[in-house]
C-alpha positions as CSV (number, residue, x, y, z in Angstrom):
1,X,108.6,112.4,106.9
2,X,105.4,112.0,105.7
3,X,103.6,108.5,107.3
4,X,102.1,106.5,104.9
5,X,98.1,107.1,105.4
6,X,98.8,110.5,104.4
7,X,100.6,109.5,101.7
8,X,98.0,107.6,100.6
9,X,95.6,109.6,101.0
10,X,97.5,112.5,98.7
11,X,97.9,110.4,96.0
12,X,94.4,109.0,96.5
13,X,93.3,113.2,96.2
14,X,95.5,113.8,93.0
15,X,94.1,110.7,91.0
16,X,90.7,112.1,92.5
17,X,91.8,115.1,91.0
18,X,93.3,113.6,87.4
19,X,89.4,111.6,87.1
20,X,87.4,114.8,87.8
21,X,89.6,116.8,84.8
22,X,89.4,114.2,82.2
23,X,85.7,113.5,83.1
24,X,85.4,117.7,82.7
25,X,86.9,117.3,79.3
26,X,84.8,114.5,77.9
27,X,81.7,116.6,79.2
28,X,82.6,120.1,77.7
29,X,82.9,118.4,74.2
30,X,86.9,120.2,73.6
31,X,86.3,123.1,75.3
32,X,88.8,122.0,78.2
33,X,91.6,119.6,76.7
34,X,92.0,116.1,78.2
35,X,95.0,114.2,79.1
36,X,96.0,112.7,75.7
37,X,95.4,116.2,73.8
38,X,97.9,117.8,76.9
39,X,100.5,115.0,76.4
40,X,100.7,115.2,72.8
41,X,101.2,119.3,73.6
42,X,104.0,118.6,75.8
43,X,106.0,115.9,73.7
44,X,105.9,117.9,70.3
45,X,109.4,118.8,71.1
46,X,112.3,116.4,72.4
47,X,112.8,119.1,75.4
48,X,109.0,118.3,76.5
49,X,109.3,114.6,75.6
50,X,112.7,114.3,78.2
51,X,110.9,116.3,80.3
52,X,107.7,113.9,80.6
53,X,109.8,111.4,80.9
54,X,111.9,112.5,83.8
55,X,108.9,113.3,85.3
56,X,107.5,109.8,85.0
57,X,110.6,108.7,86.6
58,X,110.4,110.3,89.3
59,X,106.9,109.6,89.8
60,X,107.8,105.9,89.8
61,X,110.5,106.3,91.8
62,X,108.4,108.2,94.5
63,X,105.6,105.6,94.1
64,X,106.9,102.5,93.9
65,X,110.5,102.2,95.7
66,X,108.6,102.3,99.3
């Protein structure tokens, strides 16, 4: 088991991560899609939109039920 400063500091790197790629796309002016243009890729079909949504959950469940 992972203890829970590491933890931390993971999801700390990954949001660290999510900021840097959406400040990327707002810089390159479209070149490099941001978060909302990947989203609406993902949930043009039903299989994409159960998928995000799974994901979420388990996200949340990962996250929050510590």
């Amino acid at each position: 088991m992972i203890d829970r400063t590491t933890a931390l500091a993971v999801w700390a790197a990954l949001g660290a991560v999510v900021v840097a790629l959406e400040a990327l796309a707002l810089r390159c002016g479209g070149r490099v899609p941001g978060i909302g243009a990947l989203a609406r890729r993902i949930t043009v079909r039903p299989v994409g939109r159960a998928l995000l949504v799974l994901g979420w959950m388990w996200l949340g469940w990962h996250a929050f039920a510590r």
